[in-house]
N, C-alpha and C positions, 0 to 999 in steps of 0.2 A: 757625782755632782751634776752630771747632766738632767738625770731624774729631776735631780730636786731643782734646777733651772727650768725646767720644760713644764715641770707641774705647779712653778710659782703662778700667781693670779697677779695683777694688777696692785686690789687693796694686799696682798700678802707684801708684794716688794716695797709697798710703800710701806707697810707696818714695820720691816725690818731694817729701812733705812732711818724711817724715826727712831729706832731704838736704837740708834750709831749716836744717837743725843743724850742716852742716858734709859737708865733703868722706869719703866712704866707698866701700871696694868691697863686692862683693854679701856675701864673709863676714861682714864688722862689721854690714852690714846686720843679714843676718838673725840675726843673736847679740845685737842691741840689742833688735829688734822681739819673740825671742823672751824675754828677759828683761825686756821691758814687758809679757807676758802679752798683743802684739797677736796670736798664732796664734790667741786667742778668736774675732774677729773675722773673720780671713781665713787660708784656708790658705796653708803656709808651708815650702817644700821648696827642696831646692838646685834639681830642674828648673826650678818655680813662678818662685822667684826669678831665676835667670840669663836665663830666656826671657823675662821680665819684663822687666830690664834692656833684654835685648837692643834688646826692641820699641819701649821708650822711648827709644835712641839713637835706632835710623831714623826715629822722629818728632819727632825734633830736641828732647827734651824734657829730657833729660839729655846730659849729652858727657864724655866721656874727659879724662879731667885729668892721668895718670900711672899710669905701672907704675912695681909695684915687687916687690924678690923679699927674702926672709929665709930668709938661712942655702939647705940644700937645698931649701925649700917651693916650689912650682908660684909663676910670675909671678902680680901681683894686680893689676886692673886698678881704677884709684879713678876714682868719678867724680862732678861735680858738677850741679844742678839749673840748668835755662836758666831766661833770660828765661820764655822758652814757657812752658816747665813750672812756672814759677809762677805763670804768668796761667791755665794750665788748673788749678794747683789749687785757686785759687778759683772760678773760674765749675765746676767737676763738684760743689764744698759749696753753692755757689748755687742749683746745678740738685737737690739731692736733699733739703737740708734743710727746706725749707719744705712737702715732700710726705709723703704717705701710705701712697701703693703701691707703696713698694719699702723696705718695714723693715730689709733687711739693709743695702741702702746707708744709710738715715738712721744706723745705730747709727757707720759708720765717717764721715759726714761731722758728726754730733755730736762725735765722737773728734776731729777736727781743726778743728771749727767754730773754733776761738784761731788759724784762720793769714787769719780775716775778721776787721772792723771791731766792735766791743762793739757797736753801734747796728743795724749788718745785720742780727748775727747775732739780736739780738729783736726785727726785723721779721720776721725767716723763719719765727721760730719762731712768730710770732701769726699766721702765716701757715698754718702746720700742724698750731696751735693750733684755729683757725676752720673745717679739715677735719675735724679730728678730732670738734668738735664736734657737726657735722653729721652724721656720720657714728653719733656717741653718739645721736644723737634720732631718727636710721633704726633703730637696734638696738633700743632704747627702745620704739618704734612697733612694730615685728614681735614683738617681745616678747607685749606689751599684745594683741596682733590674736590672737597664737597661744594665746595662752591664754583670750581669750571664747573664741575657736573650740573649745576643750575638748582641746589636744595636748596629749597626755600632758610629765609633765615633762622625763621619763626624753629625750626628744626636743630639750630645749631646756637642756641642759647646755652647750653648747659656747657656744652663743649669749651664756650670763650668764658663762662665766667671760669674753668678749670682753667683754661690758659693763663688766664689774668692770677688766677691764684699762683702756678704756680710762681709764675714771675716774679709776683710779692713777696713769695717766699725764697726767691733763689737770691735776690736781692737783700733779705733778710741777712739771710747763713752769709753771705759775703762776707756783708757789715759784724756780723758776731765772730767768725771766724777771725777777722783783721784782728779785731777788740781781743781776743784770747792769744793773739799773739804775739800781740803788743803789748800783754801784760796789762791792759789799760783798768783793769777790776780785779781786786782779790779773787783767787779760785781755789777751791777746797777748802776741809776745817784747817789744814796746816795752815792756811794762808789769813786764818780770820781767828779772835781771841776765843779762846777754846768755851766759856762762860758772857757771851754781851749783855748789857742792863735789860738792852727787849729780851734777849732769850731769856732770860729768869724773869721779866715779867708775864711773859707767855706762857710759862708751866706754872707759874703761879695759880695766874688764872686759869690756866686748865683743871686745876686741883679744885674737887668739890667742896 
């Protein structure tokens, strides 16, 4: 399981966590994921995608559920999420959300933090919460040092807008953490109707 954690990609996790919504081949994929506005997050092409797929067969983390063909159009291959690949798509949000040094991954395992436990997911996050904080009183410190030392400001622009970020962000995770703890929003598919009017409008429209 660590293998196949450690050699998951971004669009891979995302592919396997769309497929915890139902059986899809790579077009519906990526016509849902693009119509969720996920191409923000990760690039998103027919190569990207198919060779994606591909990779996630041979690691046993998806499999082949049926072909099928419409009218003239090219066969289509559908396919559904394993066992595997549900257990690595929680331990890859495991392994990235509660950290620091890899921002691009935390934005996509925050995007899917709903396929963990309501209780996990604000342990992780106080957990990235208490990096980040540290991390604010390093910035905080070099700040403070560079400026006795007399550097110019013009030098310490980049520095305060990181300060001012993270702030925004420690302020953030507060306000979500409270909200997740207070119950104050459905969390997880158990907690929301397993089929909503938009979700079948959305694969609707995803279907060619």
């Amino acid at each position: 399981m660590k293998d196949a954690v450690a050699a998951l990609t971004p669009l891979g996790l995302i592919v396997l966590a769309l497929l915890e919504e139902g059986d899809m081949h790579p077009y519906e994929m990526m016509r849902l994921l693009r119509q969720r506005r996920e191409d923000r997050l990760v690039t998103i092409t027919n190569g990207t995608m198919y060779h994606t797929v591909a990779r996630l067969e041979r690691a046993g983390l998806l499999a082949e559920v049926g072909v099928d063909r419409d009218g003239n159009r090219p066969e289509r291959t559908t396919y559904a999420v394993t066992a595997s690949g549900r257990d690595a798509v929680g331990e890859w949000i495991r392994r990235e959300l509660g950290r620091i040094d890899h921002p691009a991954q935390f934005r996509i395992a925050l995007a899917e933090a709903h396929n963990l436990d309501r209780l996990e997911v604000v342990e992780l996050l106080r957990e990235r919460r208490g990096a980040l904080a540290e991390q604010h009183l390093l910035h905080l410190a070099g700040r403070g040092s560079a400026s006795e030392r007399g550097v110019p400001e013009q030098f310490l622009v980049e520095l305060e807008r990181e300060v001012a970020l993270i702030e925004a962000e420690l302020r953030w995770m507060d306000d979500l953490i409270t909200r997740l703890e207070d119950h104050a929003f459905p969390w997880g598919p158990h907690e929301l109707p397993a089929h909503t009017e938009r979700y079948l409008d959305d694969r609707k429209a995803a279907r060619p």
